[in-house]
N, CA, C and O atoms as a Tripos MOL2 file, in Angstrom:
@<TRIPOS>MOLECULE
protein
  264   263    66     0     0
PROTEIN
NO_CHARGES

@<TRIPOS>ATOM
      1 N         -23.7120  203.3580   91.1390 N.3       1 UNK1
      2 CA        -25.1250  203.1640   91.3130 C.3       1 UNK1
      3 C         -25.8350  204.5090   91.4780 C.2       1 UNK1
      4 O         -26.8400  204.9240   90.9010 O.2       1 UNK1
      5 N         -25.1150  205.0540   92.3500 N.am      2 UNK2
      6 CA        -25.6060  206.9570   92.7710 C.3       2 UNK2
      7 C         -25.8190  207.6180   90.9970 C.2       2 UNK2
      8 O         -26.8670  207.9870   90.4670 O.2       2 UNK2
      9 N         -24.8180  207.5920   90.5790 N.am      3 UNK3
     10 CA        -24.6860  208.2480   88.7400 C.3       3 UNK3
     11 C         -26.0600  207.4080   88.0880 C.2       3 UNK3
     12 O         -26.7200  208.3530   87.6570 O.2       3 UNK3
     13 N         -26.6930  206.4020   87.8430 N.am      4 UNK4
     14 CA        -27.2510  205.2810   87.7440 C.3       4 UNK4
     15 C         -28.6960  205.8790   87.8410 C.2       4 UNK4
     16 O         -29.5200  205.7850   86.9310 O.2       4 UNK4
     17 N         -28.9340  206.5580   89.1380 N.am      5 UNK5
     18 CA        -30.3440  206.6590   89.9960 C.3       5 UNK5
     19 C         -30.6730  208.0680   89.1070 C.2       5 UNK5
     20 O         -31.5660  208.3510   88.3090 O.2       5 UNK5
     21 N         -29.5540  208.7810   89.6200 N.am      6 UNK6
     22 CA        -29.3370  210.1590   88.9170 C.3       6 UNK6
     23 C         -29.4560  210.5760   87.7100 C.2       6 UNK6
     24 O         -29.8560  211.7400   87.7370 O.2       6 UNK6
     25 N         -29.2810  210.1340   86.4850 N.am      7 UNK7
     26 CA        -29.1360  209.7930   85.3960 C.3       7 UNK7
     27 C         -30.4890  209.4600   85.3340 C.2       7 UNK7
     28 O         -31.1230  210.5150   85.3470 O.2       7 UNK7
     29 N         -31.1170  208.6470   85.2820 N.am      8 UNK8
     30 CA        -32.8230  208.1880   85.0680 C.3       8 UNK8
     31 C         -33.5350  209.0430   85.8920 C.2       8 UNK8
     32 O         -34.3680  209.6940   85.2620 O.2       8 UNK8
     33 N         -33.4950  209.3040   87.2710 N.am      9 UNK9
     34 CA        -34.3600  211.2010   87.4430 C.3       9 UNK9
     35 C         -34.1780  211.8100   86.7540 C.2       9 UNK9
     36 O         -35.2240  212.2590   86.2850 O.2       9 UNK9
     37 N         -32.8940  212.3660   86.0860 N.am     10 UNK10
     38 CA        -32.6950  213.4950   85.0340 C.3      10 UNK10
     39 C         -33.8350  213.2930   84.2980 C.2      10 UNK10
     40 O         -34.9100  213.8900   84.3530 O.2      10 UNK10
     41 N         -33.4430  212.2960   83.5360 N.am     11 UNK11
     42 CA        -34.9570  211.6330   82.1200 C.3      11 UNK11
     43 C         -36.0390  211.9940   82.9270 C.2      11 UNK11
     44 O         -36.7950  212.9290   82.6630 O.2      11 UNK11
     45 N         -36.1020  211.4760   83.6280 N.am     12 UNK12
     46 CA        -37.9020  211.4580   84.1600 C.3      12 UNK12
     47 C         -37.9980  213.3110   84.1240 C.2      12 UNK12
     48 O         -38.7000  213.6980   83.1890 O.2      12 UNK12
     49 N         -37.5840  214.1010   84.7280 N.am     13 UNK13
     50 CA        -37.5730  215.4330   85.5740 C.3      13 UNK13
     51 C         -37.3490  216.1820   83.8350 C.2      13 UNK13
     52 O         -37.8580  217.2730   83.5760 O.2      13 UNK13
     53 N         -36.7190  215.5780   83.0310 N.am     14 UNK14
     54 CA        -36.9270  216.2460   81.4900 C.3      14 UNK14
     55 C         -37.9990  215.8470   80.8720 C.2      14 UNK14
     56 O         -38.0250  216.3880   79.7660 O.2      14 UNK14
     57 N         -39.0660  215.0400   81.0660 N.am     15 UNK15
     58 CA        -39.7700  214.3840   80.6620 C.3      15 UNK15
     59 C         -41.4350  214.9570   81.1080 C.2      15 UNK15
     60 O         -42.3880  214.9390   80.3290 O.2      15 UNK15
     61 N         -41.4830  215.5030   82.7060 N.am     16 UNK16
     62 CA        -42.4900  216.3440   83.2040 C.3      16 UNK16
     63 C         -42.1700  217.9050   83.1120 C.2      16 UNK16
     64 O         -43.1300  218.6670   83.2300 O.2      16 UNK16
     65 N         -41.0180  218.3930   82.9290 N.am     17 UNK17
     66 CA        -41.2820  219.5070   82.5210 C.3      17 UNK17
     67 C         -41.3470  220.1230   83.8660 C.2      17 UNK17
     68 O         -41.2490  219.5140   84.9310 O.2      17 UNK17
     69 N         -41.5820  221.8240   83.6540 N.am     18 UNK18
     70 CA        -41.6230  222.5560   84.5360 C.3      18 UNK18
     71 C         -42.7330  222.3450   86.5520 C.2      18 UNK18
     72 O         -42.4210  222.6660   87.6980 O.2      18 UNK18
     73 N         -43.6890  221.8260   86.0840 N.am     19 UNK19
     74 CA        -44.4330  220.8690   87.1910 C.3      19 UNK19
     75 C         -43.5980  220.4200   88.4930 C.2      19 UNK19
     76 O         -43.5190  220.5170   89.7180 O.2      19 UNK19
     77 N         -43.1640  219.9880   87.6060 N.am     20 UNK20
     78 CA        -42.2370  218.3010   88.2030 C.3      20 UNK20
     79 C         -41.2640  219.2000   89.2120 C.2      20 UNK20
     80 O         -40.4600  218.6030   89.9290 O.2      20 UNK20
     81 N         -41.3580  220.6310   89.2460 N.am     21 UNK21
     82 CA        -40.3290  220.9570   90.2800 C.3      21 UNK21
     83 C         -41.3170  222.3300   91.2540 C.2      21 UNK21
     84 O         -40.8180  223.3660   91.6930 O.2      21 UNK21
     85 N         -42.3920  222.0190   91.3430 N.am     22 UNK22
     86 CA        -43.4870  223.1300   92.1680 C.3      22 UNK22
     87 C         -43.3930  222.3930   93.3960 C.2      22 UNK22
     88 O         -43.4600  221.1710   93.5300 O.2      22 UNK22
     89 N         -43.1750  223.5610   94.5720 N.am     23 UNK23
     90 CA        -43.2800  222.4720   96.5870 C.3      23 UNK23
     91 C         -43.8930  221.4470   96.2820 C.2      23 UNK23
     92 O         -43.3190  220.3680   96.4290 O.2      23 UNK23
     93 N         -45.0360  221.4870   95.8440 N.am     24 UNK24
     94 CA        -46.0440  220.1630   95.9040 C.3      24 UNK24
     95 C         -46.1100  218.8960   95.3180 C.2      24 UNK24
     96 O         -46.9210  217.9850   95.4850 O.2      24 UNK24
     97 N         -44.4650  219.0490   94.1290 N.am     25 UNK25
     98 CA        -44.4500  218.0020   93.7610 C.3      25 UNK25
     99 C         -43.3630  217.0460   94.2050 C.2      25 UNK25
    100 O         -42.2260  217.4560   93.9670 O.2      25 UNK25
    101 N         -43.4940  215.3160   95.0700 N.am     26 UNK26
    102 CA        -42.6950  215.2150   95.1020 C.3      26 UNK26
    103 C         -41.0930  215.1520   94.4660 C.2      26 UNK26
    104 O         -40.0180  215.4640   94.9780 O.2      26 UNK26
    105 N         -41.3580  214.7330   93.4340 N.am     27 UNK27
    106 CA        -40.4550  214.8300   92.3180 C.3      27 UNK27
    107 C         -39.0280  215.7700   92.6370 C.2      27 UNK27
    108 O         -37.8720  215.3490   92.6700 O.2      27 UNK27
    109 N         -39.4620  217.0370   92.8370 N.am     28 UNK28
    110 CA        -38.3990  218.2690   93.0750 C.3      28 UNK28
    111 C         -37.8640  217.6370   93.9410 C.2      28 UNK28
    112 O         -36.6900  217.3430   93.7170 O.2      28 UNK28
    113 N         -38.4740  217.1710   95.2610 N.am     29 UNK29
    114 CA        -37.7400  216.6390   96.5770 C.3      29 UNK29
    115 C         -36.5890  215.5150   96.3790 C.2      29 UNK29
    116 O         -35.4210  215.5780   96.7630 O.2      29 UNK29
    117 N         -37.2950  214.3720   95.6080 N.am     30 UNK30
    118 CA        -36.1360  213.2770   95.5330 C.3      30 UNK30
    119 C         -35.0250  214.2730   94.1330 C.2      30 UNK30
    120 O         -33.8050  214.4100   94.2270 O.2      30 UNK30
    121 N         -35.6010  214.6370   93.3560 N.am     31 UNK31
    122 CA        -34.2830  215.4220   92.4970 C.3      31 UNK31
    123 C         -33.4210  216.3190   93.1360 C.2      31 UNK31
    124 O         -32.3170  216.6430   92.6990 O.2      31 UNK31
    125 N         -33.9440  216.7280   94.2000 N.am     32 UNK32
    126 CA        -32.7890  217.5080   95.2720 C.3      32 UNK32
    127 C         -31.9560  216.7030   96.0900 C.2      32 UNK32
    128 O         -30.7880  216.9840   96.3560 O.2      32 UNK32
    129 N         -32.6360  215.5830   96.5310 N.am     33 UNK33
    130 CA        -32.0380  214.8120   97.5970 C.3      33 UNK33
    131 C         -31.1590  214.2070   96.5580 C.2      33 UNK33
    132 O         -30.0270  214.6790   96.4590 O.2      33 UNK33
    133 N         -31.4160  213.4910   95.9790 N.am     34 UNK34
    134 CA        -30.0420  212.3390   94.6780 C.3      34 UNK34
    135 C         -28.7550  213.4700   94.6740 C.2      34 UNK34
    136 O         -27.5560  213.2880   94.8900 O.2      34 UNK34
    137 N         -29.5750  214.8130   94.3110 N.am     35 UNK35
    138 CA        -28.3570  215.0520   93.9990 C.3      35 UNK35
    139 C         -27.2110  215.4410   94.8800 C.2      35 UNK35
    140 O         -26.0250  215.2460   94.6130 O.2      35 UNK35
    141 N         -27.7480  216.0880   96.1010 N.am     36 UNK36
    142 CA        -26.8020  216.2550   96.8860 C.3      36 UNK36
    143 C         -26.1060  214.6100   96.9450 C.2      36 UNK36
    144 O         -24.9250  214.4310   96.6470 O.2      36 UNK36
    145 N         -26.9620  213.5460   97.3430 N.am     37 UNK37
    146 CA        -26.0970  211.8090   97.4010 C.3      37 UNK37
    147 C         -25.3870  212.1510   96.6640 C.2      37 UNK37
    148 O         -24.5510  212.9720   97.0420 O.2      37 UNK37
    149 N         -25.3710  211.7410   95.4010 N.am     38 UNK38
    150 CA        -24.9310  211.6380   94.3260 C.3      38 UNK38
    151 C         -23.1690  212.4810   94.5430 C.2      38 UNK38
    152 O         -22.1090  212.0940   94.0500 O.2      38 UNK38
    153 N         -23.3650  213.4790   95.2810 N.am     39 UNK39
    154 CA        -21.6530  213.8260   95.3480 C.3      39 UNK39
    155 C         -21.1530  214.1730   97.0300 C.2      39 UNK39
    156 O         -20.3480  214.8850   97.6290 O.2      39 UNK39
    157 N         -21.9770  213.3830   97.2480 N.am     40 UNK40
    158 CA        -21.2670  212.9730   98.7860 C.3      40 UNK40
    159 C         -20.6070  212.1760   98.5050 C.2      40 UNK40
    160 O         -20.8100  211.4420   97.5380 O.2      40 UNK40
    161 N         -19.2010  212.0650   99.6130 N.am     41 UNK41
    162 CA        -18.1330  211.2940   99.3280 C.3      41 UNK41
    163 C         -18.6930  209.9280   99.7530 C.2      41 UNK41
    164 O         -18.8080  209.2730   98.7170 O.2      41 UNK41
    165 N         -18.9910  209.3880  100.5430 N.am     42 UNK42
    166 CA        -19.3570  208.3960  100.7150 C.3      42 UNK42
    167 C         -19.8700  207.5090   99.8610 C.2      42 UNK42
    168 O         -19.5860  206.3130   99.9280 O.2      42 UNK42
    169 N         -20.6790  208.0150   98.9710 N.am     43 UNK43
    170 CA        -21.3420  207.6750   97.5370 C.3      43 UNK43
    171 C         -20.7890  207.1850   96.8200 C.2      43 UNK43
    172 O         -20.9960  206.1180   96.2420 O.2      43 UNK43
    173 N         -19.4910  208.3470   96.7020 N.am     44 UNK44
    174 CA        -18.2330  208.2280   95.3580 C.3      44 UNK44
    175 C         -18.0200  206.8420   95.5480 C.2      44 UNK44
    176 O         -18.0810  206.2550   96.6280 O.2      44 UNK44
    177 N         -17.7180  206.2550   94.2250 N.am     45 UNK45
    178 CA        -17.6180  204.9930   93.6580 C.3      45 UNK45
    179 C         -15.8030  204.7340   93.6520 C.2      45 UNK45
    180 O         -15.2490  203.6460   93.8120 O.2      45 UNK45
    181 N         -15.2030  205.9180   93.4460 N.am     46 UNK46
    182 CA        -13.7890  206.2580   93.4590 C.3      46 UNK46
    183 C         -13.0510  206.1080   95.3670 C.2      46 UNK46
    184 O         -12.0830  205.5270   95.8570 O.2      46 UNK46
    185 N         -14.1890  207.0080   95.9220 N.am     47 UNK47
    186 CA        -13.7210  207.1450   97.2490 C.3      47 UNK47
    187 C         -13.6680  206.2430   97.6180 C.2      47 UNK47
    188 O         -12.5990  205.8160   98.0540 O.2      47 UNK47
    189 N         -15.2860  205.1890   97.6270 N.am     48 UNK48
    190 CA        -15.9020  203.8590   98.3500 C.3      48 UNK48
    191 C         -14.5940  202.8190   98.0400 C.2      48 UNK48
    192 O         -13.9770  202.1680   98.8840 O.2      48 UNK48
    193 N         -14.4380  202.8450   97.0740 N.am     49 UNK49
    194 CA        -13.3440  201.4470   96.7080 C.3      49 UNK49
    195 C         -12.0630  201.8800   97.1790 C.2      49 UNK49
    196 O         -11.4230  201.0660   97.8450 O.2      49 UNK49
    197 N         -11.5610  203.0280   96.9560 N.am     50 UNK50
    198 CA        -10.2940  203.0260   97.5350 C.3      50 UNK50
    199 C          -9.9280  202.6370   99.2530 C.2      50 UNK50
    200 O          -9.0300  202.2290   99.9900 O.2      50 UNK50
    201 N         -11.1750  203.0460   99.2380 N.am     51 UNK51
    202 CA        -11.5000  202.6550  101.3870 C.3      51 UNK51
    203 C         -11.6620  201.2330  101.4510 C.2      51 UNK51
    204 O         -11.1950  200.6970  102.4560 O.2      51 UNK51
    205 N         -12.2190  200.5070  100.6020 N.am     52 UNK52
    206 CA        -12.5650  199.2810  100.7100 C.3      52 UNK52
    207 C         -11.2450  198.1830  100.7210 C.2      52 UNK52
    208 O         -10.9040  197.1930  101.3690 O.2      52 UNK52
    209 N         -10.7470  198.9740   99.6250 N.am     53 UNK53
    210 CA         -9.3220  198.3210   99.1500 C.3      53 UNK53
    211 C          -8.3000  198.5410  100.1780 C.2      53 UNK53
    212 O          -7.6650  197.5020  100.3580 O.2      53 UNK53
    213 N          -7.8390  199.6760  101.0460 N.am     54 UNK54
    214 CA         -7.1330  199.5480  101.6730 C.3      54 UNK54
    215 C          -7.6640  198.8750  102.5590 C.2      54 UNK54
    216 O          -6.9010  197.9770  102.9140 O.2      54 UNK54
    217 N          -8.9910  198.8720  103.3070 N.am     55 UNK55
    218 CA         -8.9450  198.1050  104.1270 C.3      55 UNK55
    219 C          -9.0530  196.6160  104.6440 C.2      55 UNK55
    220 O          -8.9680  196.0660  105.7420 O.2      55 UNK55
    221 N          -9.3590  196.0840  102.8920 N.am     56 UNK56
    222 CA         -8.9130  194.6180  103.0270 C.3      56 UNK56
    223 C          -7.1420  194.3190  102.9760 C.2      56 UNK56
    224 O          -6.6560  193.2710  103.4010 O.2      56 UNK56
    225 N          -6.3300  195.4290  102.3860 N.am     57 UNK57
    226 CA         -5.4290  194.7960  102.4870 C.3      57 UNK57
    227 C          -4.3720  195.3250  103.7040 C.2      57 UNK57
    228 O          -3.1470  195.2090  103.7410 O.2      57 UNK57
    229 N          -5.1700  195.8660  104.5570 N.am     58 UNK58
    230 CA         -4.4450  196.3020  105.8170 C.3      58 UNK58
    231 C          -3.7120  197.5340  105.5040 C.2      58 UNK58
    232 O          -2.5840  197.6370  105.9860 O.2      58 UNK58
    233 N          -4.0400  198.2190  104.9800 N.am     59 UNK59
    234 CA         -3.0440  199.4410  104.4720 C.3      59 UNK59
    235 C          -3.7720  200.9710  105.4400 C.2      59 UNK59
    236 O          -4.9710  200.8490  105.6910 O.2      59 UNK59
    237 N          -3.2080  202.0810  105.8580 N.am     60 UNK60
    238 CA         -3.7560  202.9140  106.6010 C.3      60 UNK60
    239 C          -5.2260  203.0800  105.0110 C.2      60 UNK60
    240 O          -5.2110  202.8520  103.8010 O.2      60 UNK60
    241 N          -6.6340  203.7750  106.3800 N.am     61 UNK61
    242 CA         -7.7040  204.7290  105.4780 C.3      61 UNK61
    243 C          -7.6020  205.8770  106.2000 C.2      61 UNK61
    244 O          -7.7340  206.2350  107.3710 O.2      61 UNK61
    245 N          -7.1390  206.6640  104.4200 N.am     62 UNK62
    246 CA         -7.0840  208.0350  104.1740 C.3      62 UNK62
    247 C          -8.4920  208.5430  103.8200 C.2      62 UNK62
    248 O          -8.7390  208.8710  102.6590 O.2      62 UNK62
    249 N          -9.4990  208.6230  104.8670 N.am     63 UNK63
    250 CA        -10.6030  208.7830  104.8580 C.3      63 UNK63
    251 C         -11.5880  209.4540  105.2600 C.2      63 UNK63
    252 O         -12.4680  208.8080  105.8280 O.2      63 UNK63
    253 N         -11.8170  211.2200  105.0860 N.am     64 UNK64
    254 CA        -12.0360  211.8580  106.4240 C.3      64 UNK64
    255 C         -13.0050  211.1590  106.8590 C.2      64 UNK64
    256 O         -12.8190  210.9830  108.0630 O.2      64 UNK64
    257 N         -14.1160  210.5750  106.4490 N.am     65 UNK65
    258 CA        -14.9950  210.2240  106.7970 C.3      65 UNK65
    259 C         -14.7620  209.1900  108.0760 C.2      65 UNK65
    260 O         -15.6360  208.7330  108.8130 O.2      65 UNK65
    261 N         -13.7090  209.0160  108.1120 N.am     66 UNK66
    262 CA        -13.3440  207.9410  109.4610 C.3      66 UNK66
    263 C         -12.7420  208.8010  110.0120 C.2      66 UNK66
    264 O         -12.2190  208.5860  111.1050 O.2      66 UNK66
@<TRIPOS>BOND
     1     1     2 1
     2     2     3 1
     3     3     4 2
     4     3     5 am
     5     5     6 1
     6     6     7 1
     7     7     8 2
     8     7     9 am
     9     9    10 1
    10    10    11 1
    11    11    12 2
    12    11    13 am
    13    13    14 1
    14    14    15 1
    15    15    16 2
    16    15    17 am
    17    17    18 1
    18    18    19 1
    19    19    20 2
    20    19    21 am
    21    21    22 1
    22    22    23 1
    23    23    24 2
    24    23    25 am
    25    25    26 1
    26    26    27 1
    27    27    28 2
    28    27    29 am
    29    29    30 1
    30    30    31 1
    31    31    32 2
    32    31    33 am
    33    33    34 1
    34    34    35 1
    35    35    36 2
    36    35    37 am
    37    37    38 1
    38    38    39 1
    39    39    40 2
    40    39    41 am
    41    41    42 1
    42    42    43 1
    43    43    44 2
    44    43    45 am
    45    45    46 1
    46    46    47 1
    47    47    48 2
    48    47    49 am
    49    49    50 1
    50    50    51 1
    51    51    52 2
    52    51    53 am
    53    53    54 1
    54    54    55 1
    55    55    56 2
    56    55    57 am
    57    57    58 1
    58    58    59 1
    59    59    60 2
    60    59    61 am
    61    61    62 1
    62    62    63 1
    63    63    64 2
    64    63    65 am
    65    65    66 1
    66    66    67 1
    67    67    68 2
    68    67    69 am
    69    69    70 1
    70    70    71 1
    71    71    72 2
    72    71    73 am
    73    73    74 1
    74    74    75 1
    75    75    76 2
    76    75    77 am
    77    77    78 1
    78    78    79 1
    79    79    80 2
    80    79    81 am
    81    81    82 1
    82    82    83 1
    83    83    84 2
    84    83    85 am
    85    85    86 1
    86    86    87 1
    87    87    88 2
    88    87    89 am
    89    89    90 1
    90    90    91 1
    91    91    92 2
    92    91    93 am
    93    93    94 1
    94    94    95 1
    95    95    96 2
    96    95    97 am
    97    97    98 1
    98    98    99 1
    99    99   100 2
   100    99   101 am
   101   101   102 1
   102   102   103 1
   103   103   104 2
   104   103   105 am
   105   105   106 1
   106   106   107 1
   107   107   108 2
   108   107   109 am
   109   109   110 1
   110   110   111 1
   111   111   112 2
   112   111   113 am
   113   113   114 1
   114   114   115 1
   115   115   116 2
   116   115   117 am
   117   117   118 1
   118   118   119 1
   119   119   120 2
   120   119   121 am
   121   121   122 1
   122   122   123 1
   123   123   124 2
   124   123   125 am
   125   125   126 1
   126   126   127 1
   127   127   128 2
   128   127   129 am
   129   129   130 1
   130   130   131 1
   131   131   132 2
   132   131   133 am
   133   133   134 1
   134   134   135 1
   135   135   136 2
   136   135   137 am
   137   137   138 1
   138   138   139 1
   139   139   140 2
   140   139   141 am
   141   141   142 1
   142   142   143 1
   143   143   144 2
   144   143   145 am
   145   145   146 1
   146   146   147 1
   147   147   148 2
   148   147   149 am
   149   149   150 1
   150   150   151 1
   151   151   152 2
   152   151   153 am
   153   153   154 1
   154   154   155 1
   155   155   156 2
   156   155   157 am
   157   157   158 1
   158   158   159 1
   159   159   160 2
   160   159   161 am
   161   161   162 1
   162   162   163 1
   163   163   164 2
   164   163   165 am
   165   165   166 1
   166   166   167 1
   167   167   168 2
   168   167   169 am
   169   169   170 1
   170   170   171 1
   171   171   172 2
   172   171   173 am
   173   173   174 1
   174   174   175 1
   175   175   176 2
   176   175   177 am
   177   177   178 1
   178   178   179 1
   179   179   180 2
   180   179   181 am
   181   181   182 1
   182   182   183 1
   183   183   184 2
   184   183   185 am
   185   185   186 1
   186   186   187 1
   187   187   188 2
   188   187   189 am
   189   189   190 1
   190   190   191 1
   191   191   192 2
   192   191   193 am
   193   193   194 1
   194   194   195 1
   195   195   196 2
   196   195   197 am
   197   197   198 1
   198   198   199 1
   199   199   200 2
   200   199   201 am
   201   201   202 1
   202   202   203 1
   203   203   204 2
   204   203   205 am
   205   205   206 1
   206   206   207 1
   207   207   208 2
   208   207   209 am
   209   209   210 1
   210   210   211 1
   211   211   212 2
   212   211   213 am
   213   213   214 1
   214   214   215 1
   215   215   216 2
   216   215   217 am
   217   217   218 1
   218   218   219 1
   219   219   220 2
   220   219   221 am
   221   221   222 1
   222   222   223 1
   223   223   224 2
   224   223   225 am
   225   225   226 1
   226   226   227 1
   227   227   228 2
   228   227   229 am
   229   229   230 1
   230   230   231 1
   231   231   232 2
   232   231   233 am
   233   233   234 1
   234   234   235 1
   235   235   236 2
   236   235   237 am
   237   237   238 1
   238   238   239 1
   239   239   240 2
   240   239   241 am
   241   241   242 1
   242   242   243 1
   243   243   244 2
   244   243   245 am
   245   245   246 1
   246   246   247 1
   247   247   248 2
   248   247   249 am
   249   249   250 1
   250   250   251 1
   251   251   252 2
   252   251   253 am
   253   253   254 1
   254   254   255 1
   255   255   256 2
   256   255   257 am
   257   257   258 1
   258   258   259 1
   259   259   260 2
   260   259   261 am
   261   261   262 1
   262   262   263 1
   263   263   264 2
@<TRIPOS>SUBSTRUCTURE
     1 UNK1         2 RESIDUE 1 A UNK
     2 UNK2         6 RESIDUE 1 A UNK
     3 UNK3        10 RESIDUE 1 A UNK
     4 UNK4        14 RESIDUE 1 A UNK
     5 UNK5        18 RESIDUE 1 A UNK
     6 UNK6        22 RESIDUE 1 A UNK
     7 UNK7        26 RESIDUE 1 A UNK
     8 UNK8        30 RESIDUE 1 A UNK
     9 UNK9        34 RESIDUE 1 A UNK
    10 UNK10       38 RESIDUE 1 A UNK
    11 UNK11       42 RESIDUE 1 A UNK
    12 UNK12       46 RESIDUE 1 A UNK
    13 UNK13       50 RESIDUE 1 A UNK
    14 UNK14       54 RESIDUE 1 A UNK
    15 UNK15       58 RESIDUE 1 A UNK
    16 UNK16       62 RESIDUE 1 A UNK
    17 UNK17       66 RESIDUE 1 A UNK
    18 UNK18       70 RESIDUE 1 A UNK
    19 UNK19       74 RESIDUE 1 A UNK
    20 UNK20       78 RESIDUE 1 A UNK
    21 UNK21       82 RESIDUE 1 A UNK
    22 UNK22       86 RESIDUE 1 A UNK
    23 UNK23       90 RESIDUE 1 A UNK
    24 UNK24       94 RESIDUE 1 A UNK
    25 UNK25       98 RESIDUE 1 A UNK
    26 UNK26      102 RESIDUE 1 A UNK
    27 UNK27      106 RESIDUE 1 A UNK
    28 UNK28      110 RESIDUE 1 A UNK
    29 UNK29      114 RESIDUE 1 A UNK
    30 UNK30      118 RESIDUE 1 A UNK
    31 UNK31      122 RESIDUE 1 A UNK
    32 UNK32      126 RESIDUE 1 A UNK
    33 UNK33      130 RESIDUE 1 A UNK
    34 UNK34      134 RESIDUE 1 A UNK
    35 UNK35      138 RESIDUE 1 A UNK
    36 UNK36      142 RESIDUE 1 A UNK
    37 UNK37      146 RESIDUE 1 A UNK
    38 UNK38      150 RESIDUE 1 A UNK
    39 UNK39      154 RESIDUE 1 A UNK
    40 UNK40      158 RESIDUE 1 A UNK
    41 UNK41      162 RESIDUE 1 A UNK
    42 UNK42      166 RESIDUE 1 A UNK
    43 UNK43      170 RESIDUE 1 A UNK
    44 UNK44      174 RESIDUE 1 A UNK
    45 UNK45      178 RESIDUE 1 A UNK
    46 UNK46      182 RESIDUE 1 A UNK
    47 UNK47      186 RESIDUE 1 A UNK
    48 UNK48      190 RESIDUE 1 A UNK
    49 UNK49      194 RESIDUE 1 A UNK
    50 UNK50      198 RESIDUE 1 A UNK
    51 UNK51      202 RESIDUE 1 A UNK
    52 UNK52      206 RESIDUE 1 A UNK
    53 UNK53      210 RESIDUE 1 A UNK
    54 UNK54      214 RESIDUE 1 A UNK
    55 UNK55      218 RESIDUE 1 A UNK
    56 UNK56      222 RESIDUE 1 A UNK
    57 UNK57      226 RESIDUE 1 A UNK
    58 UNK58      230 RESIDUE 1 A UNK
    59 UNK59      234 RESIDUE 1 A UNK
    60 UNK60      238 RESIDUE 1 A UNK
    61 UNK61      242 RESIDUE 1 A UNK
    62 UNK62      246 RESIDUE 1 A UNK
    63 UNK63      250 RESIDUE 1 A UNK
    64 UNK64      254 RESIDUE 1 A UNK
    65 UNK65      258 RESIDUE 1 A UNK
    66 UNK66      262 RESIDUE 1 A UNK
């Protein structure tokens, strides 16, 4: 979903051009913020499920985040 959000700002943020990234516009702000999300582990779609998965099936989480 994070790749998803990210991916369609890109478009938009190629689409306004140089503007779209001056202090005053919000635009720059959420294109900064996604992206840091976007590769936080928590986010990861890889990380999220493997945590999910062990922990429905009772298996240790290898998780720093825990």
């Amino acid at each position: 979903m994070t790749d998803l959000c990210r991916n369609a700002l890109n478009d938009i943020v190629r689409g306004i051009g140089g503007d779209g990234f001056r202090t005053a516009s919000p635009i720059q702000r959420f294109h900064r913020d996604l992206g840091v999300l976007a590769v936080h582990a928590f986010l990861d779609i890889d990380t999220a499920s493997e945590t999910t998965g062990r922990f429905t099936l009772d298996l240790p989480v290898v998780d720093p985040l825990i």
